[in-house]
N, CA, C and O atoms as a Maestro MAE file, in Angstrom:
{
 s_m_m2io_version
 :::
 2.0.0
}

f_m_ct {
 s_m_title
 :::
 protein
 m_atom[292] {
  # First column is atom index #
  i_m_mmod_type
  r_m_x_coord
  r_m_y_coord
  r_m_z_coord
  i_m_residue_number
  s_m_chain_name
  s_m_pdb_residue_name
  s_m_pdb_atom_name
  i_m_atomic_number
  :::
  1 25 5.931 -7.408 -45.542 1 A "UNK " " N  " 7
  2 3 5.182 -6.165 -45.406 1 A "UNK " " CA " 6
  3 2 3.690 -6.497 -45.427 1 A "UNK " " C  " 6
  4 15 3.314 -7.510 -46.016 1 A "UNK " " O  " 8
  5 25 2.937 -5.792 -44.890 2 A "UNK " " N  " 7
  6 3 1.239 -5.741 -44.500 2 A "UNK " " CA " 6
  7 2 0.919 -4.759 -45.251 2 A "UNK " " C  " 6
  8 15 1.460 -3.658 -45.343 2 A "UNK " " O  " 8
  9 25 -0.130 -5.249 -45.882 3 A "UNK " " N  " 7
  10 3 -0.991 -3.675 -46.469 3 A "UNK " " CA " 6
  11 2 -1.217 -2.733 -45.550 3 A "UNK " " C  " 6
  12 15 -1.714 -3.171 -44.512 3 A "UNK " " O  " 8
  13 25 -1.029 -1.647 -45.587 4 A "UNK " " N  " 7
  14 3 -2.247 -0.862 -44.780 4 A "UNK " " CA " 6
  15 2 -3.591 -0.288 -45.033 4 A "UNK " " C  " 6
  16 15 -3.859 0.542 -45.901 4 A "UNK " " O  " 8
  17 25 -4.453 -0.854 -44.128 5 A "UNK " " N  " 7
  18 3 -5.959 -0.860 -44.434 5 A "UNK " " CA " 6
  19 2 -6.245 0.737 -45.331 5 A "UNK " " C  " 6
  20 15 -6.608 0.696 -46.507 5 A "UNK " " O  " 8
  21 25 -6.027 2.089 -44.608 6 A "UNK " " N  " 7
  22 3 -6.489 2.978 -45.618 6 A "UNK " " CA " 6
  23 2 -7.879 3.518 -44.933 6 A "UNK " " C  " 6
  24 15 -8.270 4.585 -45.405 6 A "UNK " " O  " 8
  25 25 -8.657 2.967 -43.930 7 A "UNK " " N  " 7
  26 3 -9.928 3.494 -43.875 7 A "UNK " " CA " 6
  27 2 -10.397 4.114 -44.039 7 A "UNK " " C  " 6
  28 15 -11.589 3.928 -43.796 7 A "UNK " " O  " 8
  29 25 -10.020 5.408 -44.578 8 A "UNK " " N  " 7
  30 3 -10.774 6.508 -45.066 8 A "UNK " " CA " 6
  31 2 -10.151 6.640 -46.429 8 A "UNK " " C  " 6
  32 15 -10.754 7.472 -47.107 8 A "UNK " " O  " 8
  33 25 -9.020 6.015 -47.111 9 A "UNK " " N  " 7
  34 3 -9.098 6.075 -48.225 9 A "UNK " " CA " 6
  35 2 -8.390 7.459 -48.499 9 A "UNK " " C  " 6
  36 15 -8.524 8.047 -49.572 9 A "UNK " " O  " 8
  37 25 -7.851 7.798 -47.763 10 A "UNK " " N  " 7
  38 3 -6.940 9.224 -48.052 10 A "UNK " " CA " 6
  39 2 -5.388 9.086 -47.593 10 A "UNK " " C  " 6
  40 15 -4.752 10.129 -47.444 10 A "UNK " " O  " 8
  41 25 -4.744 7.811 -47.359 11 A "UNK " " N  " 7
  42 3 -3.514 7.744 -47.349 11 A "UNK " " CA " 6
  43 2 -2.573 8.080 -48.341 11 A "UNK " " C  " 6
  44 15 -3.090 8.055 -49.459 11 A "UNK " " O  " 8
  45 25 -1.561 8.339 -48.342 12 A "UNK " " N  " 7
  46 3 -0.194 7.730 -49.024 12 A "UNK " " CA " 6
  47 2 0.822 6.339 -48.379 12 A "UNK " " C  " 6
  48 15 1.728 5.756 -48.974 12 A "UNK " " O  " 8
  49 25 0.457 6.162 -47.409 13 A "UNK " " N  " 7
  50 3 0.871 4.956 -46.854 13 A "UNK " " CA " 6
  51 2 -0.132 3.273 -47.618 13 A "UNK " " C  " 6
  52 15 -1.310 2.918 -47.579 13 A "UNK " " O  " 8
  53 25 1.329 2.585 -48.315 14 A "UNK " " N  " 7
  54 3 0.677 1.779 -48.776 14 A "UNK " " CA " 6
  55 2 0.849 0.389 -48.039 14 A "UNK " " C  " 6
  56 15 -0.127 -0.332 -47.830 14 A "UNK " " O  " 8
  57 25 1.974 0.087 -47.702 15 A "UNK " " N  " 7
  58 3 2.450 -0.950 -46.504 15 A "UNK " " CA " 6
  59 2 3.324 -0.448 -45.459 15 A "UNK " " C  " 6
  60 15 3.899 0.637 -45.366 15 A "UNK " " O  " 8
  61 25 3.297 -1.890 -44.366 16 A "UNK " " N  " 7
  62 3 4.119 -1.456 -43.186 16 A "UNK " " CA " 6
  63 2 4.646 -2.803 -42.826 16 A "UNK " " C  " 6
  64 15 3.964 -3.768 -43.171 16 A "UNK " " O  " 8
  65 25 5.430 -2.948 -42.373 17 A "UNK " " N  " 7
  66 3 6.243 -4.105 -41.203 17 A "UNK " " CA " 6
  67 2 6.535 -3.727 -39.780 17 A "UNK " " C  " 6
  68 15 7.214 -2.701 -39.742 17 A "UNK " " O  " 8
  69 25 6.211 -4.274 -38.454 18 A "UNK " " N  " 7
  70 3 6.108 -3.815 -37.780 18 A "UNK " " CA " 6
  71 2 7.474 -4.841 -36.922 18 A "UNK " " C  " 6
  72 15 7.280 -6.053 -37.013 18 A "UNK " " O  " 8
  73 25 8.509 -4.502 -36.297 19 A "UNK " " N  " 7
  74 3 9.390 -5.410 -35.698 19 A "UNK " " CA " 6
  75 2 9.289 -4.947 -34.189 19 A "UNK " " C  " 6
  76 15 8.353 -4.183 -33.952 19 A "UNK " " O  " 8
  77 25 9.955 -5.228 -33.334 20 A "UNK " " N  " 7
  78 3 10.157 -5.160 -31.823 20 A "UNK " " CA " 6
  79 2 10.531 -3.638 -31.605 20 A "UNK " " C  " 6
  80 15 10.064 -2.942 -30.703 20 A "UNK " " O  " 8
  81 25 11.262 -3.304 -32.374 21 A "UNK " " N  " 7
  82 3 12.205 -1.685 -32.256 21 A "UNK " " CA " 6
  83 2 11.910 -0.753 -33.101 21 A "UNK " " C  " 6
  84 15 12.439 0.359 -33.097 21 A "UNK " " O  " 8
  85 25 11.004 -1.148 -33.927 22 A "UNK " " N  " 7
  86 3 11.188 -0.108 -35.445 22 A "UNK " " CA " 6
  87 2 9.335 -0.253 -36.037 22 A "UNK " " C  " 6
  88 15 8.386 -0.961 -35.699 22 A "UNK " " O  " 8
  89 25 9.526 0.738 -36.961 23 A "UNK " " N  " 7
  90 3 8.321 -0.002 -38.018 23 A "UNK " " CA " 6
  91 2 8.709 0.487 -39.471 23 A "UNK " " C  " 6
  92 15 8.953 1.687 -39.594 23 A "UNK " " O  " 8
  93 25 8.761 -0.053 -40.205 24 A "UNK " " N  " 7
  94 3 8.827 -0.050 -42.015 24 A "UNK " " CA " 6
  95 2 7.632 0.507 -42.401 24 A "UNK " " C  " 6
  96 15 6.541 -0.040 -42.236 24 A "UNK " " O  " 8
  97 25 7.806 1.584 -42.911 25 A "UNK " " N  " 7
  98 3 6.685 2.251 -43.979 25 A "UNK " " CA " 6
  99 2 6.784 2.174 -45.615 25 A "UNK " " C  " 6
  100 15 7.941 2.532 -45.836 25 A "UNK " " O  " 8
  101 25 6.320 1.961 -46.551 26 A "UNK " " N  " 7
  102 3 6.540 1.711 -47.464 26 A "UNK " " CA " 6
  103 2 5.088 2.790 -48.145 26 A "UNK " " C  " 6
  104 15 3.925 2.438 -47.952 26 A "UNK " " O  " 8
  105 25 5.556 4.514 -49.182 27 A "UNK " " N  " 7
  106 3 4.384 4.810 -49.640 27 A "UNK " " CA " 6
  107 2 3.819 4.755 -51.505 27 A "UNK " " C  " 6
  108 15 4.426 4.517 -52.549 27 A "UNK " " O  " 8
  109 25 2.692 5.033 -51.253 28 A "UNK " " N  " 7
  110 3 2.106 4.737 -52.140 28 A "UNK " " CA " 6
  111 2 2.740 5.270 -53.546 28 A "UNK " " C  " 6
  112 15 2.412 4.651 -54.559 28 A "UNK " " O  " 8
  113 25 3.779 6.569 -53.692 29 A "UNK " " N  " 7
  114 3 4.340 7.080 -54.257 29 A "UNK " " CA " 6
  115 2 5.375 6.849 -55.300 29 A "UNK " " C  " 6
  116 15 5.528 7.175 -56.477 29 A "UNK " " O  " 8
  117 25 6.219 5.957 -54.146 30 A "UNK " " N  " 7
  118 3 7.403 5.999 -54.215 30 A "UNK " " CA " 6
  119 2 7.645 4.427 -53.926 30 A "UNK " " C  " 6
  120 15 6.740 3.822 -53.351 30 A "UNK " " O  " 8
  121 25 8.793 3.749 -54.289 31 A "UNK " " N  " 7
  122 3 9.085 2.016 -53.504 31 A "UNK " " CA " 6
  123 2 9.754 1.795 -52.847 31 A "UNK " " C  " 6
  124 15 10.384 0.740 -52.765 31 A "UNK " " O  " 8
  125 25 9.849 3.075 -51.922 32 A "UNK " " N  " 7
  126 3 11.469 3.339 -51.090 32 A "UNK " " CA " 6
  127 2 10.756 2.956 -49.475 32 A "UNK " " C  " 6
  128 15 9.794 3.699 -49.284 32 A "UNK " " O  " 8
  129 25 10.896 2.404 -48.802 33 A "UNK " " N  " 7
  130 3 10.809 1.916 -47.699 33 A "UNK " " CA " 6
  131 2 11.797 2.941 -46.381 33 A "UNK " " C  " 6
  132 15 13.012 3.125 -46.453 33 A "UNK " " O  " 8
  133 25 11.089 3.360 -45.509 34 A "UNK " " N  " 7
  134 3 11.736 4.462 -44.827 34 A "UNK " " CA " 6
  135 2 11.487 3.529 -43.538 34 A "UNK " " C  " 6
  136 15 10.405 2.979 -43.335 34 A "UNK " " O  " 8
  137 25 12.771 3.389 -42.560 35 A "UNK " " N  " 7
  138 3 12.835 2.815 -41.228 35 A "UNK " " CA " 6
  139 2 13.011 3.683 -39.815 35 A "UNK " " C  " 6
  140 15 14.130 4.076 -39.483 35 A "UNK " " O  " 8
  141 25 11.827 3.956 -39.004 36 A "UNK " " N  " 7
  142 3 11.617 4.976 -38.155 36 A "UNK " " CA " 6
  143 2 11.887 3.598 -36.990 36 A "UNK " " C  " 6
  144 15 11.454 2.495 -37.326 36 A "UNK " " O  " 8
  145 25 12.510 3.728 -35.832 37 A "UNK " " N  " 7
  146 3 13.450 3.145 -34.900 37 A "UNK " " CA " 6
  147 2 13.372 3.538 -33.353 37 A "UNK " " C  " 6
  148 15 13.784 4.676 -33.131 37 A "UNK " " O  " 8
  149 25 13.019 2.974 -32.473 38 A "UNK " " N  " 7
  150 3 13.259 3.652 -31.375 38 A "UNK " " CA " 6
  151 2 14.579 5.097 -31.245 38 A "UNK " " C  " 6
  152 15 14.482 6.297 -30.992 38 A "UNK " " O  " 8
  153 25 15.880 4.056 -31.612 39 A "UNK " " N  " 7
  154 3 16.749 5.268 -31.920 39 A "UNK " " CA " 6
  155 2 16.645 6.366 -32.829 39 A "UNK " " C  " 6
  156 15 17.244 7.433 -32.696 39 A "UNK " " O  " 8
  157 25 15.845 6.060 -33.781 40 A "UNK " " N  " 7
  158 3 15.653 7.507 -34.649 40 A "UNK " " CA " 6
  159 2 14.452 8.188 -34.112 40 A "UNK " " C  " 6
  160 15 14.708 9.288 -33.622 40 A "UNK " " O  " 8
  161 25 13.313 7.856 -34.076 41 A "UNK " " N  " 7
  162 3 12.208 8.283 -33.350 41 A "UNK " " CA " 6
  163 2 11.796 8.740 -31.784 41 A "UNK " " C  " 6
  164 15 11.136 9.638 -31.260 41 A "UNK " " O  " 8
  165 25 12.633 7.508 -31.329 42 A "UNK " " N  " 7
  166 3 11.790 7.542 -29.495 42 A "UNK " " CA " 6
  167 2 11.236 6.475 -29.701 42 A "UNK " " C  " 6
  168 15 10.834 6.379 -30.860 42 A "UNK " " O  " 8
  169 25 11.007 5.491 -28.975 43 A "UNK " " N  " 7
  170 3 9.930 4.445 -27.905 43 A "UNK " " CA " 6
  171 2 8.662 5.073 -28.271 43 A "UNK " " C  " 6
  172 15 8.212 4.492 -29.258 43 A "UNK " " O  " 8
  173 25 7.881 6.051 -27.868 44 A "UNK " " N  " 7
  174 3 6.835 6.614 -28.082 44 A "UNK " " CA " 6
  175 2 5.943 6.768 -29.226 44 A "UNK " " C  " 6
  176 15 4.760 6.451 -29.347 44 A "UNK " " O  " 8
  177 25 6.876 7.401 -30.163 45 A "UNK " " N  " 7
  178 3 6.818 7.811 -31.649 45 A "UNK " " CA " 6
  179 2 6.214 6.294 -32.282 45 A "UNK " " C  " 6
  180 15 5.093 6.258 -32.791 45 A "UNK " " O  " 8
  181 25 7.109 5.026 -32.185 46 A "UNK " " N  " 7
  182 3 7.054 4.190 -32.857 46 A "UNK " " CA " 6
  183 2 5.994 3.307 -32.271 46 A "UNK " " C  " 6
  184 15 5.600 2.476 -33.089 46 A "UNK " " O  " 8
  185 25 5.484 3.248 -31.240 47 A "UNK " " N  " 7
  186 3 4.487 2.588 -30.398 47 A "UNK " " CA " 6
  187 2 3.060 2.801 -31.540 47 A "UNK " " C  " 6
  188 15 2.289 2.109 -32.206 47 A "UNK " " O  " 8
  189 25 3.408 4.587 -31.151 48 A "UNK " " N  " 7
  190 3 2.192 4.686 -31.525 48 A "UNK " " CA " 6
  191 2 1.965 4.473 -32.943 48 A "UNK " " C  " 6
  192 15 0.826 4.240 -33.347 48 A "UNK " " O  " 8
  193 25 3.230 4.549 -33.943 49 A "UNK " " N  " 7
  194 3 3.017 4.346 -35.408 49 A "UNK " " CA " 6
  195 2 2.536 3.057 -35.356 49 A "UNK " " C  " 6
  196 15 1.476 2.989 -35.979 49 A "UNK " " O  " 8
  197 25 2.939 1.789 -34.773 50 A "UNK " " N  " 7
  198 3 3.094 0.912 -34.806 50 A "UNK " " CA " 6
  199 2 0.526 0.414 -34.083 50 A "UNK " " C  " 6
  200 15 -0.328 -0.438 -34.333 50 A "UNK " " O  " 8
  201 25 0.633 1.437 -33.396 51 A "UNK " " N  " 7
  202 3 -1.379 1.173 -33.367 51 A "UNK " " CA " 6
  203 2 -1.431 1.790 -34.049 51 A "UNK " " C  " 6
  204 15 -2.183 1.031 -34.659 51 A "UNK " " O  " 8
  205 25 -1.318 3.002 -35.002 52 A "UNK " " N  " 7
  206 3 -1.815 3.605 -35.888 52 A "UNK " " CA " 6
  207 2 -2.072 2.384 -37.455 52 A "UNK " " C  " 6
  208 15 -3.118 2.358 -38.103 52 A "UNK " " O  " 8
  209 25 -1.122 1.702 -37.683 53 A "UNK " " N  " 7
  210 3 -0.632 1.432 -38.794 53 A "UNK " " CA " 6
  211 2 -1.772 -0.334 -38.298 53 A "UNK " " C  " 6
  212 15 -2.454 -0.828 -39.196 53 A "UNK " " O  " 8
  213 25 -1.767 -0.797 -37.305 54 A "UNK " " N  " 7
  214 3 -1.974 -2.094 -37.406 54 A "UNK " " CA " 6
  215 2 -4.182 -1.641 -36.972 54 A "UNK " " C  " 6
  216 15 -4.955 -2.578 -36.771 54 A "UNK " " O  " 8
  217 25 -4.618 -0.324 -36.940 55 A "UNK " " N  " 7
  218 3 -5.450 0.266 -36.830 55 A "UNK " " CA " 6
  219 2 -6.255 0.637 -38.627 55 A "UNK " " C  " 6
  220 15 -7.422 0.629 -39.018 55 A "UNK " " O  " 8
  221 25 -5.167 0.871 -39.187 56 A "UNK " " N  " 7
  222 3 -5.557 1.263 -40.765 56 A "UNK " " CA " 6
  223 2 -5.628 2.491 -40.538 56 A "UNK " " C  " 6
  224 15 -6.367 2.748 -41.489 56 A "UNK " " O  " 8
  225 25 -5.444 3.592 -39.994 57 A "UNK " " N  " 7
  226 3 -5.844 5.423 -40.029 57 A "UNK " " CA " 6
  227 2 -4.983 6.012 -38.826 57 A "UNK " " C  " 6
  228 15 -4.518 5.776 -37.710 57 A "UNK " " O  " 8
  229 25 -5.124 7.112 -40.029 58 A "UNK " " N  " 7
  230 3 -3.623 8.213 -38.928 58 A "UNK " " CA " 6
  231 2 -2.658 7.809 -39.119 58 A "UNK " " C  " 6
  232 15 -2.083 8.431 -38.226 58 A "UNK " " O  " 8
  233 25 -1.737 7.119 -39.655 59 A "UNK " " N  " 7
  234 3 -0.633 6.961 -39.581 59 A "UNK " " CA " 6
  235 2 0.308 7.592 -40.666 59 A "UNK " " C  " 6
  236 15 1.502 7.402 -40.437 59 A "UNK " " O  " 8
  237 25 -0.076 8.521 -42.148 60 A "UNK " " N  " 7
  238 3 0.180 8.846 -43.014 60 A "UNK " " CA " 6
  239 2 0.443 10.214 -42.352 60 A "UNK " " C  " 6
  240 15 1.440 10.863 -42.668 60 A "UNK " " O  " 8
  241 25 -0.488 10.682 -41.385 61 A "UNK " " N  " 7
  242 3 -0.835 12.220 -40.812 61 A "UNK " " CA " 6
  243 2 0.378 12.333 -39.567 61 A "UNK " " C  " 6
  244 15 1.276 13.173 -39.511 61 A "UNK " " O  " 8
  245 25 0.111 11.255 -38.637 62 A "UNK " " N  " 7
  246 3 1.235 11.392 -37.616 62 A "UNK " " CA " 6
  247 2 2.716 11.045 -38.530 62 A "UNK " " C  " 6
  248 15 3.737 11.166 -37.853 62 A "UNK " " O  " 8
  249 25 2.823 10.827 -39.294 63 A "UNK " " N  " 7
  250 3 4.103 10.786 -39.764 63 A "UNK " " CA " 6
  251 2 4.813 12.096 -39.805 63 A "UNK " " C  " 6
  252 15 5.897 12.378 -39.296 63 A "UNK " " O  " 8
  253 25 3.802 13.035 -40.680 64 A "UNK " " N  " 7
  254 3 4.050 14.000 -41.409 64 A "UNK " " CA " 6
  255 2 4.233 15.227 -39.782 64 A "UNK " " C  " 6
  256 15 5.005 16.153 -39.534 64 A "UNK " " O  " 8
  257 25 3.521 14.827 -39.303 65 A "UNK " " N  " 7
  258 3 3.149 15.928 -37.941 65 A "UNK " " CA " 6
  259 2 4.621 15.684 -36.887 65 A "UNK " " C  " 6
  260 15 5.269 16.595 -36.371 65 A "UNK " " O  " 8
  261 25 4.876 14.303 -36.772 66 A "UNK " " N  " 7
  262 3 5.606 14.208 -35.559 66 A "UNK " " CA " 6
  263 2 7.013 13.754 -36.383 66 A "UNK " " C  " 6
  264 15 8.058 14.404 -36.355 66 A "UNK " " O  " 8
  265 25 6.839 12.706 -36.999 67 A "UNK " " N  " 7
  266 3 8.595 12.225 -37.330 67 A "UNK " " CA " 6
  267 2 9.214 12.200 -38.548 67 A "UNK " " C  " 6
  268 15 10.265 11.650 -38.876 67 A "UNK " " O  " 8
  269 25 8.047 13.195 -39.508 68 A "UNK " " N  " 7
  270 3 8.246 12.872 -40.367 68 A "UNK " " CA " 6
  271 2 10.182 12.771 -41.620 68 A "UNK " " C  " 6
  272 15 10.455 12.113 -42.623 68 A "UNK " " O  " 8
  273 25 10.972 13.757 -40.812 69 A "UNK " " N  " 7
  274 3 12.342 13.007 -41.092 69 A "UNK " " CA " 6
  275 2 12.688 12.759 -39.941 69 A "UNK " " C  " 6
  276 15 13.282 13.787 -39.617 69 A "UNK " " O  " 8
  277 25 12.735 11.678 -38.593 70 A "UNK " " N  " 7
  278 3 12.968 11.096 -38.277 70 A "UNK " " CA " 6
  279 2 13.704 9.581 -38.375 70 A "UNK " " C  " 6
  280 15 14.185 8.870 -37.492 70 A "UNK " " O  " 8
  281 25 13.552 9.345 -40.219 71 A "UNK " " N  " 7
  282 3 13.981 8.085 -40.373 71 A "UNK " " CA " 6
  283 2 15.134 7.451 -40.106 71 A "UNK " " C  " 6
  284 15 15.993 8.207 -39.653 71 A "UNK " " O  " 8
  285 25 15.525 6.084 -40.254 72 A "UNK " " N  " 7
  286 3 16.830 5.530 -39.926 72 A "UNK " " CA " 6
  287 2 17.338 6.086 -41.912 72 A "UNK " " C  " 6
  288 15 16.643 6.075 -42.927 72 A "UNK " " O  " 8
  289 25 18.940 6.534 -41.675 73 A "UNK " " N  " 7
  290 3 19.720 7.051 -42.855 73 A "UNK " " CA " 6
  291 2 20.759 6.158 -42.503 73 A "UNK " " C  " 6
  292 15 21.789 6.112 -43.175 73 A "UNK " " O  " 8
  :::
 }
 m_bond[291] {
  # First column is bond index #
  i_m_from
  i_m_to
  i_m_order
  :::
  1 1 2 1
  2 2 3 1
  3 3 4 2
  4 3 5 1
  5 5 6 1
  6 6 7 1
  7 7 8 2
  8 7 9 1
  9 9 10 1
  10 10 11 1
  11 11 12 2
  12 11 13 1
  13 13 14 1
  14 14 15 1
  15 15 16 2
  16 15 17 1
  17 17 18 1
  18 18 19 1
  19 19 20 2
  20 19 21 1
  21 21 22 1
  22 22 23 1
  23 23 24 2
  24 23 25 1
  25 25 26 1
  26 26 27 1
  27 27 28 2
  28 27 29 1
  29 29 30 1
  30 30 31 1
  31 31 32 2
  32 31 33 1
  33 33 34 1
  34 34 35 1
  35 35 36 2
  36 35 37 1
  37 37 38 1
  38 38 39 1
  39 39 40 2
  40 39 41 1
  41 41 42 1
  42 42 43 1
  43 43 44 2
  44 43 45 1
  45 45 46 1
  46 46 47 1
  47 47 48 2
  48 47 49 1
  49 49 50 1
  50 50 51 1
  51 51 52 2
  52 51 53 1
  53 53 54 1
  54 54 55 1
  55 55 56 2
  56 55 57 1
  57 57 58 1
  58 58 59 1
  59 59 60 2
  60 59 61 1
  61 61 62 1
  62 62 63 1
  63 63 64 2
  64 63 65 1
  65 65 66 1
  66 66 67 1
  67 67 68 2
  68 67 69 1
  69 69 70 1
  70 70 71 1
  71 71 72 2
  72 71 73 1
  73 73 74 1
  74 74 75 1
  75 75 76 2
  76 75 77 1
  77 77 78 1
  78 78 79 1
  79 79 80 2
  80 79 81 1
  81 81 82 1
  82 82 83 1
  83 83 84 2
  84 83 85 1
  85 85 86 1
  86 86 87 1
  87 87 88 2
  88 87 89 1
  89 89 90 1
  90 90 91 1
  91 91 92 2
  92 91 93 1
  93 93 94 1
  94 94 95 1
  95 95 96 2
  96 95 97 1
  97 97 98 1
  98 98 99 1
  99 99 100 2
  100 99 101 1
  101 101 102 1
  102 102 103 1
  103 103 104 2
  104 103 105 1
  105 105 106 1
  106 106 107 1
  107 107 108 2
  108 107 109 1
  109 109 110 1
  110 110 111 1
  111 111 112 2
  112 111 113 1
  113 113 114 1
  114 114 115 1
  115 115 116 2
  116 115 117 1
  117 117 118 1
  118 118 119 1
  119 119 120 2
  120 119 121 1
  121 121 122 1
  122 122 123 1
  123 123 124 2
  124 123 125 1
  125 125 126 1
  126 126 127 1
  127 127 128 2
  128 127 129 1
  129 129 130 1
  130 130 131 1
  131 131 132 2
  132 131 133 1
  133 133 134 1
  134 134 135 1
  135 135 136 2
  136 135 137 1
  137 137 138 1
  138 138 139 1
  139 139 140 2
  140 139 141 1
  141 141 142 1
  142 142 143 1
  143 143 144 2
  144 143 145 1
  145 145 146 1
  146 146 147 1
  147 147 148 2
  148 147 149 1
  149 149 150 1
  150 150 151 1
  151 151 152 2
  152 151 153 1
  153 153 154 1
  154 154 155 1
  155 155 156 2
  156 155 157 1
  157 157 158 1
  158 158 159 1
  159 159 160 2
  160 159 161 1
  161 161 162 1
  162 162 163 1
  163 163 164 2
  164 163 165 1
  165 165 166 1
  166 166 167 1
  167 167 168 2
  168 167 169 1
  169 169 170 1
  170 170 171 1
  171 171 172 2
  172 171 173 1
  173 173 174 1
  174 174 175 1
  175 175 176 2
  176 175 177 1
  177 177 178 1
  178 178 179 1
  179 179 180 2
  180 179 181 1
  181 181 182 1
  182 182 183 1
  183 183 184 2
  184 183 185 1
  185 185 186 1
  186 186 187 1
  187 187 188 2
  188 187 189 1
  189 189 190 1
  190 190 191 1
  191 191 192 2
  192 191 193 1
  193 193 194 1
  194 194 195 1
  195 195 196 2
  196 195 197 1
  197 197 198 1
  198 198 199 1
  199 199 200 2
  200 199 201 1
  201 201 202 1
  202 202 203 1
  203 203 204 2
  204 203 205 1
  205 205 206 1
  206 206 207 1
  207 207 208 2
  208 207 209 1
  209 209 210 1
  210 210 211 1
  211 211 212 2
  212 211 213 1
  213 213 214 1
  214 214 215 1
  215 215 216 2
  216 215 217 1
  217 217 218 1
  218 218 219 1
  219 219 220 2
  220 219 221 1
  221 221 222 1
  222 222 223 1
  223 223 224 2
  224 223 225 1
  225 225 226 1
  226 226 227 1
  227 227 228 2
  228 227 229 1
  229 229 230 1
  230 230 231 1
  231 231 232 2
  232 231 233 1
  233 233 234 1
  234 234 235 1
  235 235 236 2
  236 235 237 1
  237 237 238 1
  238 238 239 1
  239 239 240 2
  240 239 241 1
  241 241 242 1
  242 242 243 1
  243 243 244 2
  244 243 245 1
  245 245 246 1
  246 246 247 1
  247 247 248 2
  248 247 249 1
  249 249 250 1
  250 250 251 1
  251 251 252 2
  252 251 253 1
  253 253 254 1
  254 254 255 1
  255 255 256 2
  256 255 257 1
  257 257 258 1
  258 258 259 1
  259 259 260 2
  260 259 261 1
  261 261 262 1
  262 262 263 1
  263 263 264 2
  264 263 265 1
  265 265 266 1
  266 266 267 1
  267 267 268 2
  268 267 269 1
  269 269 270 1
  270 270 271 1
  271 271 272 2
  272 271 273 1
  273 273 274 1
  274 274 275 1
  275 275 276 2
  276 275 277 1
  277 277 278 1
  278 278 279 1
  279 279 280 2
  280 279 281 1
  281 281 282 1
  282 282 283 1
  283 283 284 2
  284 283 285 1
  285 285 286 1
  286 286 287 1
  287 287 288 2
  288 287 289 1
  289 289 290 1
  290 290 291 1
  291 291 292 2
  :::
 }
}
């Protein structure tokens, strides 16, 4: 897992892993690791988590806005 940068310092997103198909979120909250997937998400969804997250910002917000239960269960 990668930190996530935070740039403005108003996340709950504390790490991420980013693979070919998926990306791992891990928040600041909680130690539960949630897996958003092409198949659970879309191609799209995860692209963009995937510049959001390797960016440091937005990615706590687009979670909540677009996939946010989207995860792999």
């Amino acid at each position: 897992m990668q930190h996530y940068l935070d740039l403005n310092h108003d996340s709950c997103v504390a790490n991420y892993e980013i693979g070919n198909e998926f990306i791992r979120v891990q928040f600041k909250k909680n130690s539960k690791i949630y897996t958003y997937s092409y198949a659970s998400a879309g191609y799209q969804h995860i692209e963009n988590m995937k510049q959001l997250a390797q960016y440091g910002d937005g990615l706590n917000a687009y979670i909540n806005h677009h996939v946010k239960q989207l995860y792999v269960r």
